[in-house]
N, C-alpha and C positions, 0 to 999 in steps of 0.2 A: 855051154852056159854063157847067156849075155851080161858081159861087163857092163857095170852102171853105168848111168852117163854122168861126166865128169861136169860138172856148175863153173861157169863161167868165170875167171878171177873178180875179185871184188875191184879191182881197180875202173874194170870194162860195164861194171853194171853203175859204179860213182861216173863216167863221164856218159851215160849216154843219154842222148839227147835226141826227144820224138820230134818227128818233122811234121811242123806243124803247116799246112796251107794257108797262104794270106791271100786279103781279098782287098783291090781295091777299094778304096772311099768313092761313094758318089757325093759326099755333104760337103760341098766347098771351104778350105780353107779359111777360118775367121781369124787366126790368132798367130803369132810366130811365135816360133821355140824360145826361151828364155836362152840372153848368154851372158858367158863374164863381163861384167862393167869394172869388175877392179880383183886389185889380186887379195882383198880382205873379205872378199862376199862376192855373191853373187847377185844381179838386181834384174828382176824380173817385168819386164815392160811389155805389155797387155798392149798390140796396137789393131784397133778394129776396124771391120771389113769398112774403109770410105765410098760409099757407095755415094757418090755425089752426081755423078753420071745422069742417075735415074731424079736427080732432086731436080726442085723446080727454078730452086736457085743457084744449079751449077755452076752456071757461068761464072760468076761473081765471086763463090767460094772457092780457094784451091789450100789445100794439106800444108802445112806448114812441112821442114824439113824431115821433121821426124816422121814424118804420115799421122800427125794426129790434129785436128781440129778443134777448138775448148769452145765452149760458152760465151764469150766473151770477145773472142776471134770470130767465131761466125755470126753477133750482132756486128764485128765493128767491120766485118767485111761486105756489108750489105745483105747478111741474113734474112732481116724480116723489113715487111712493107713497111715506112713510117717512125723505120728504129732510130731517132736523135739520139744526140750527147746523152742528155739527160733522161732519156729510158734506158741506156748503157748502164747510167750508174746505179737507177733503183736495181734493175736485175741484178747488177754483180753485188747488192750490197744485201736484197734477198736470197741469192745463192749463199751466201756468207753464214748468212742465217740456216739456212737446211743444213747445212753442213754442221752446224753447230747442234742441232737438234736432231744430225745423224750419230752423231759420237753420244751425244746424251742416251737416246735412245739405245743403243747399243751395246751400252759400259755396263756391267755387271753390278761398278759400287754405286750405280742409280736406282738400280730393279726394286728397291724401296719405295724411290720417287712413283711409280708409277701405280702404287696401289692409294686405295683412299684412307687417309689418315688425320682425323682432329678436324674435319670439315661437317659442320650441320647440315646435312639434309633429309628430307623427308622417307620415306618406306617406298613412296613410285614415285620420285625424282630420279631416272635412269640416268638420267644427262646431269647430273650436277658437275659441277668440275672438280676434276683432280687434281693434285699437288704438278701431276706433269702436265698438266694443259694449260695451267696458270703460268709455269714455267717461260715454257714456250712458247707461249703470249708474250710474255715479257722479251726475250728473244727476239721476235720478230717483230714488235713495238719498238725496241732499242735500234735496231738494225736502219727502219725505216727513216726514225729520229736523224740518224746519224748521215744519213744517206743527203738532206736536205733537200728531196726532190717530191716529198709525199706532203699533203694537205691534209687530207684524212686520213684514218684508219680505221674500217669497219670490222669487228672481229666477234665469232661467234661466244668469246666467252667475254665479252662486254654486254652489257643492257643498253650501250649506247656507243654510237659510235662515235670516238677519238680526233680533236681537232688537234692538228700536230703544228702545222706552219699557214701561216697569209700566204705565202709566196710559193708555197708547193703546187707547183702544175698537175701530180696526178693524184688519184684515190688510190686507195687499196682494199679490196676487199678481201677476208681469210678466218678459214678454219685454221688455227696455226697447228693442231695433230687428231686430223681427223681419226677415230679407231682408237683412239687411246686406251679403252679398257680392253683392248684385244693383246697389251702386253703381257700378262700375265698368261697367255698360252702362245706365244713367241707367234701369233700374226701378222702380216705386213700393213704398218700404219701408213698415214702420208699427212703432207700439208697441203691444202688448196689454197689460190691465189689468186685475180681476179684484180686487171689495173684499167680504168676510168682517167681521162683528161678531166682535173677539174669544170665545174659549170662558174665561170669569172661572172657570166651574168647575175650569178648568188651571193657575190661578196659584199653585199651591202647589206644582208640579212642577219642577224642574230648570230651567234655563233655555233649552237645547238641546231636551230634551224638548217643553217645549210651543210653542216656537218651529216645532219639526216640525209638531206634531199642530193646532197651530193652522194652520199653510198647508197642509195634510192634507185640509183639509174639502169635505162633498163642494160639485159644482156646485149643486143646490138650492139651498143656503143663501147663494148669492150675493147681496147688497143691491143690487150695482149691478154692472157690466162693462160694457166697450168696447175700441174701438181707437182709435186716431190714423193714420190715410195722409198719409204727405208724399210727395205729386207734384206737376202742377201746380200745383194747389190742396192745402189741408191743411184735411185735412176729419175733423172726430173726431164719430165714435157713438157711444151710450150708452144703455143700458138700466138702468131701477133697474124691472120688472118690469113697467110699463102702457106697453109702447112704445119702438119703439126712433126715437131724433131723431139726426139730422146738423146739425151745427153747422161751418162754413164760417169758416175764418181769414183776416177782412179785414187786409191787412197795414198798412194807413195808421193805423190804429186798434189793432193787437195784440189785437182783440176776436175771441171765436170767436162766429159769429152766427147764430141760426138758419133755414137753408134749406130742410129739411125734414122736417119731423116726420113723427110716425107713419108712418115707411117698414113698405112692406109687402109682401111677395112678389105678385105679383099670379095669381090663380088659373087664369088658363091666358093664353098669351099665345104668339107667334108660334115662339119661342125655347123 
């Protein structure tokens, strides 16, 4: 007669451990491991793939110490065609703005703001404005104000477009949230933006008048344009005419950083 077979101690079945096969990565490395920055926490610093190499404006651009590149460092390092003093400071004082209308957008004790409330409009008025589009007008009208560098301000929730300063060299054209009614199903909104050199040959005109004719102008003569996307990430693009770069908002930092330059449609591909 066969003796039962005797079960394993429980110790031997608590440590075992199946051998599992691993496989190398072919997907390049974008991101380094997080490590200790201090003995009270831990700080997580996101630095991304600088592919400058392939940019058109490598030469000119190099990483700061950290490997990381901002906004603001790669106008002032010769980023784009035609970038002065003073298109330095609208952009950084636009960036200012997304930023602020990225936290708005994203704050839970706003999610009020973004439905329509106490506003008269019609039964197919689709587009009337919202309490958050009015907002963020305001926002990006203040920003601009403050900036000293803007003449106009053409904005799509204006009926008219905004004479700011005499002495302001550029225009600005903007949806300040575009999608807005796409918050209440957590879609990705944005702002669009669109910079014009003033027309000086118009400053003898009326002040409605060239305030028109000046955001009038055509697309050619744009110096720069982009957008801002607030999803999960808030990622703003921009073109001043040799390339369009995305610049990625580290939120520990308030820095927008660059992730990837020289985007490029690619010439045939699966899709």
């Amino acid at each position: 007669m066969q003796s039962a077979t005797t079960p394993p101690p429980i110790s031997q079945l608590l440590t075992f451990r199946p051998k599992l096969q691993t496989f190398q990565s072919k997907t390049p490395t974008l991101f380094i491991t997080p490590t200790m920055a201090s003995v009270s926490g831990f700080e997580t610093r996101v630095k991304p793939l600088l592919a400058l190499s392939n940019s058109s404006s490598s030469s000119a651009i190099t990483a700061s110490d950290d490997g990381f590149v901002t906004l603001i460092e790669y106008l002032g390092k010769g980023g784009g065609i035609g970038v002065n003093d003073d298109l330095v400071i609208l952009i950084d004082h636009i960036q200012y703005a997304c930023k602020r209308i990225a936290a708005l957008v994203a704050s839970p004790f706003n999610y009020s703001i973004g439905k329509q409330m106490d506003l008269p409009i019609s039964g197919s008025d689709r587009d009337a404005p919202k309490p958050l589009d009015i907002l963020t007008n305001e926002i990006i009208l203040s920003s601009l104000q403050k900036s000293g560098k803007v003449a106009v301000m053409a904005s799509e929730e204006n009926d008219a477009p905004t004479w700011i300063s005499d002495d302001g060299p550029y225009v600005v054209v903007t949806d300040p949230l575009d999608g807005s009614r796409n918050i209440d199903a957590s879609i990705p909104t944005g702002t669009i933006f669109g910079i014009y050199k003033r027309l000086e040959e118009l400053d003898d005109l009326p002040t409605e008048e060239k305030a028109l004719l000046n955001s009038l102008q055509s697309g050619n003569k744009l110096i720069a344009s982009g957008y801002v996307l607030y999803s999960s990430a808030t990622i703003l693009c921009i073109t001043f005419g040799s390339g369009t770069h995305a610049f990625t908002l580290d939120r520990s930092t308030g820095d927008f950083i660059l992730t990837n330059p020289s985007i490029k449609i690619p010439p045939r591909d699966t899709v």
